[in-house]
C-alpha positions as CSV (number, residue, x, y, z in Angstrom):
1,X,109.3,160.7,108.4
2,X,107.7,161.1,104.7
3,X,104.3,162.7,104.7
4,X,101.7,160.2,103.5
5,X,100.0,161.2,100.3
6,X,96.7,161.9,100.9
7,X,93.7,159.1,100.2
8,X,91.4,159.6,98.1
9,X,87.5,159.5,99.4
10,X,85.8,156.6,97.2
11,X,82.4,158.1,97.1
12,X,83.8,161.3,96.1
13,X,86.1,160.4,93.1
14,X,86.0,161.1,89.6
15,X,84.7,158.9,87.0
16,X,86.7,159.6,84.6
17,X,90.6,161.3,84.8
18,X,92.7,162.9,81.8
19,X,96.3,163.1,81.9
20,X,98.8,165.3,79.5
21,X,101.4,163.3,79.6
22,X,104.4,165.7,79.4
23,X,107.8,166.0,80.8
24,X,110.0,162.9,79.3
25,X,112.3,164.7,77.4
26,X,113.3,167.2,80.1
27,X,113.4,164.2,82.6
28,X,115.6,162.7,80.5
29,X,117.6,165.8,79.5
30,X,118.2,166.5,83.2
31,X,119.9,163.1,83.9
32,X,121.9,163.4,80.5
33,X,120.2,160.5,78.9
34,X,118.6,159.7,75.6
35,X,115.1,161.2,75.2
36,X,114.8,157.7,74.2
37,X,115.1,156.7,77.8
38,X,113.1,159.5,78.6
39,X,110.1,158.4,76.9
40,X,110.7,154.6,78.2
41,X,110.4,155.7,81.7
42,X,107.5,157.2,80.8
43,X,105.8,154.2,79.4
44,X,107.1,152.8,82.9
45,X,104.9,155.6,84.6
46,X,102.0,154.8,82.2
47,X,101.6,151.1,83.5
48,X,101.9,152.3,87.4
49,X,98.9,155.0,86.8
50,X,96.7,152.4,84.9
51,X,97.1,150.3,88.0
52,X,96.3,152.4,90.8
53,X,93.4,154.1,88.8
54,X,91.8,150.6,89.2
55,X,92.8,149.9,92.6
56,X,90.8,153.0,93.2
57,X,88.0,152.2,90.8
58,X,88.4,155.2,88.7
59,X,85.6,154.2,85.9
60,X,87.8,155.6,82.8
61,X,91.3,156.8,82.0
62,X,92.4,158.8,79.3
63,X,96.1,159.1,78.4
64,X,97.6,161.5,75.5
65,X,100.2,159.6,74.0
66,X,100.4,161.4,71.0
67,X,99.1,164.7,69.6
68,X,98.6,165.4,65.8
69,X,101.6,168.1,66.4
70,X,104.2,166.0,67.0
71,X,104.7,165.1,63.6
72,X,106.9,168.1,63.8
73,X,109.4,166.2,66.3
74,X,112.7,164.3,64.3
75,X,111.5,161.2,62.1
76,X,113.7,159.5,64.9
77,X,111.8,159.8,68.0
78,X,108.7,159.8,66.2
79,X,109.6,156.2,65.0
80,X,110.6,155.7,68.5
81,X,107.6,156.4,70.3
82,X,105.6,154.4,67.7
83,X,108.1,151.5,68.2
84,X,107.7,152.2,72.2
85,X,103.3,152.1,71.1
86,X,103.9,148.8,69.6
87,X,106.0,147.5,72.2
88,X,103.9,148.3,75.4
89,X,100.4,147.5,74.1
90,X,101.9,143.5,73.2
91,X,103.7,143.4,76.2
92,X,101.3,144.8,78.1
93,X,98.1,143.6,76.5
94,X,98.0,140.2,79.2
95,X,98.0,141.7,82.6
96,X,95.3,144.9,81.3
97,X,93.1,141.4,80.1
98,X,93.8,140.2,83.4
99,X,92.7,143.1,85.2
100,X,89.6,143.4,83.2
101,X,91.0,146.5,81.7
102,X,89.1,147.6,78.3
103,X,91.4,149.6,75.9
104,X,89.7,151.9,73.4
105,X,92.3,154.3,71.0
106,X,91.2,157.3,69.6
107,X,92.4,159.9,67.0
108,X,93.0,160.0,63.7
109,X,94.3,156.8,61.4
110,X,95.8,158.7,58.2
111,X,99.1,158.8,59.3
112,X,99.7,155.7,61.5
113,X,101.4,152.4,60.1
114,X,99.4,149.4,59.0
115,X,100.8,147.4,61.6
116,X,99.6,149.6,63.8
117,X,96.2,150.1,63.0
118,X,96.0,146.7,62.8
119,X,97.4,146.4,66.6
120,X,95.0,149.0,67.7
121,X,91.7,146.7,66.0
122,X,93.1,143.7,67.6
123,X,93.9,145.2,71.1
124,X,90.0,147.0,71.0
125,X,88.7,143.6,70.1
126,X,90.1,141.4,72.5
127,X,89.4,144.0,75.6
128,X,86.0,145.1,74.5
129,X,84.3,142.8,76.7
130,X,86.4,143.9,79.9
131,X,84.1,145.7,82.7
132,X,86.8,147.2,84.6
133,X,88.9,151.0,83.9
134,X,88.8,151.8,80.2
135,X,91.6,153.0,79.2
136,X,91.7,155.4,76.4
137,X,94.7,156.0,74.6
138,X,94.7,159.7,72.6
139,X,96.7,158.1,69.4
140,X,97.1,160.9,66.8
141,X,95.1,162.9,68.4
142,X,93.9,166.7,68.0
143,X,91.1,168.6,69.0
144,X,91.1,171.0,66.5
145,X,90.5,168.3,63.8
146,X,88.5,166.3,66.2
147,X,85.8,169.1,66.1
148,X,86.1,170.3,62.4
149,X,85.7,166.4,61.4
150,X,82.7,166.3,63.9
151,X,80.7,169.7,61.8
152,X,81.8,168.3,58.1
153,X,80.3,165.2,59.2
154,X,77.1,167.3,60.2
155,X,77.2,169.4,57.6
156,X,77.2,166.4,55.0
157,X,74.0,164.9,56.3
158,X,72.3,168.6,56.7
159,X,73.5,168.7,52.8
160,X,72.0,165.6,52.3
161,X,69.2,166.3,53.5
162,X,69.0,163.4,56.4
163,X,69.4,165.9,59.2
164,X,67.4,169.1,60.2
165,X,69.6,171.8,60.8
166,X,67.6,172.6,64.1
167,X,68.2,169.2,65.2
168,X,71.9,170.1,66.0
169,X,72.5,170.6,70.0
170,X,75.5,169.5,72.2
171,X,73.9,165.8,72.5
172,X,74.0,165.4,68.9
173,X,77.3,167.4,68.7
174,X,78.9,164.7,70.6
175,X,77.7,162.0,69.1
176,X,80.2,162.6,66.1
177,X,83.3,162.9,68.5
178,X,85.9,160.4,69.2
179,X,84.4,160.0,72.6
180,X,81.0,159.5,71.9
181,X,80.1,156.6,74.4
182,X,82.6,158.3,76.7
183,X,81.5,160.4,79.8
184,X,83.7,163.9,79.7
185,X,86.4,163.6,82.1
186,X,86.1,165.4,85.2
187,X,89.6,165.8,86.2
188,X,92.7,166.5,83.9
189,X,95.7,166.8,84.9
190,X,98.9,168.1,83.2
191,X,102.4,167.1,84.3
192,X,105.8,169.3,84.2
193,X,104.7,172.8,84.7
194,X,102.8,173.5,81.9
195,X,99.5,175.2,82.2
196,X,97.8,174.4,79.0
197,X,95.8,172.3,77.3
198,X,97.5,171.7,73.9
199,X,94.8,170.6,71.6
200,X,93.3,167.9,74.6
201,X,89.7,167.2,74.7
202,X,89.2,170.8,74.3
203,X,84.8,170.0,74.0
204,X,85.0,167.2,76.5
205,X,86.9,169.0,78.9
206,X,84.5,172.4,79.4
207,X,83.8,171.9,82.7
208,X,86.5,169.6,84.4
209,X,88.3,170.2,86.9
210,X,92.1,171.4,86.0
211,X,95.4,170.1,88.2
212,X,98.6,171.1,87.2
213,X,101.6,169.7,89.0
214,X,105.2,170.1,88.6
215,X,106.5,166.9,88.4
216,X,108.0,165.4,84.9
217,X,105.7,162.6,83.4
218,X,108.7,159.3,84.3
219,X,107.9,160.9,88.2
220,X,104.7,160.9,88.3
221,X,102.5,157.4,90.2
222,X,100.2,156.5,92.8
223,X,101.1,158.9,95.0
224,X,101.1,162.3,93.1
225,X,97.7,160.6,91.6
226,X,96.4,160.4,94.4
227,X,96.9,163.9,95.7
228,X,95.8,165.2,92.4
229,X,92.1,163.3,93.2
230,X,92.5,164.9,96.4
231,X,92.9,168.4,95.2
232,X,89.8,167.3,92.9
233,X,88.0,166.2,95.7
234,X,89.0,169.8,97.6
235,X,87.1,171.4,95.0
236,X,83.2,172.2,95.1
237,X,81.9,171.7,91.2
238,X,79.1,174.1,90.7
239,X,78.9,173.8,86.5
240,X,78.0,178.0,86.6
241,X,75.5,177.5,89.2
242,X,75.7,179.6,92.8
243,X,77.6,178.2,95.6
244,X,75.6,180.5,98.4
């Protein structure tokens, strides 16, 4: 008989989860198939995670879809993922409504396609009113450039002379981030293997709670979910304080 995956205690969840997203190609690989199909699956996966985070009542989810890197893949899969983008948000975009599910996208807009900006503006807009999960969508997406974009931005109003130098602490800090009015996640989890962070929320992410499971992204619903918010909930979150 199958072991039941554990369930999650409701007082005890976390408000807000991050997931790396990783594993599609090598699922895909693995079964001889297209990464194509790979990252289809994946957008399969996506759509049962977003579902069972608000059956739980998980406050926000934050998915990395794409990191500023992978520019360096093929033009071809590149284009496919954006056309995969395009096609899940439209298809999508009535049952998250439904659901109450508000959609905010962040990262950078330099390199993305008109009609994709333009889908992101429309999709924010129409959801923005939901009171359910948000769902946050890492779109071009990089740390790094996240924080340098954050201290020019500073450092342009200090020049300016608008802002006092000494004014700067981590409340400010954050309020030039892509996640301003977005509480840091407490749990993130990566799928696959891989034990890094790759450029993810690297600030917001300082004191959460790492899970790192084997299983390839396409794999990966309600049930390894809910064992990761299990392991979360297995942990005791002291934020440098004593535990005696």
């Amino acid at each position: 008989m199958p072991v039941a995956s554990p369930q999650p205690v409701a007082q005890t969840l976390p408000r807000h989860i991050a997931i790396i997203m990783d594993g599609n190609g090598r699922w895909a690989k693995a079964r001889s198939l297209p990464r194509l199909v790979g990252h289809q699956r994946g957008a399969e996966a996506v759509r049962e995670v977003v579902v069972t985070c608000r059956d739980m009542g998980i406050g926000y989810l934050t998915l990395y879809a794409f990191s500023s890197e992978n520019w360096k893949r093929p033009a071809t899969e590149v284009g496919d993922l954006m056309d995969l983008l395009r096609f899940f948000i439209r298809r999508e975009l009535e049952q998250l409504q439904k659901k109450g599910v508000r959609i905010r996208i962040i990262g950078d807009r330099e390199r993305l396609a008109p009609d994709i900006i333009e889908l992101i503006d429309s999709t924010q807009q129409r959801t923005a009113g939901n009171r359910g999960l948000t769902l946050v969508i890492a779109l071009n997406y990089g740390s790094h450039n996240e924080i340098l974009a954050a201290c020019r931005r500073l450092a342009t109003e200090a020049a300016a002379g608008t802002l006092d130098p000494a004014a700067i602490d981590e409340n400010l800090f954050r309020q030039h981030l892509h996640t301003a009015d977005i509480p840091d996640p407490d749990l993130l989890i990566r799928t696959s293997g891989e034990q890094r962070l790759s450029n993810f929320l690297l600030w917001q992410a300082a004191y959460a709670e790492l899970v790192f499971v084997d299983t390839l992204w396409p794999d990966f619903g309600r049930a390894q979910l809910q064992a990761a918010v299990a392991e979360f909930q297995r942990r005791e979150r002291r934020y440098g304080a004593s535990g005696e």
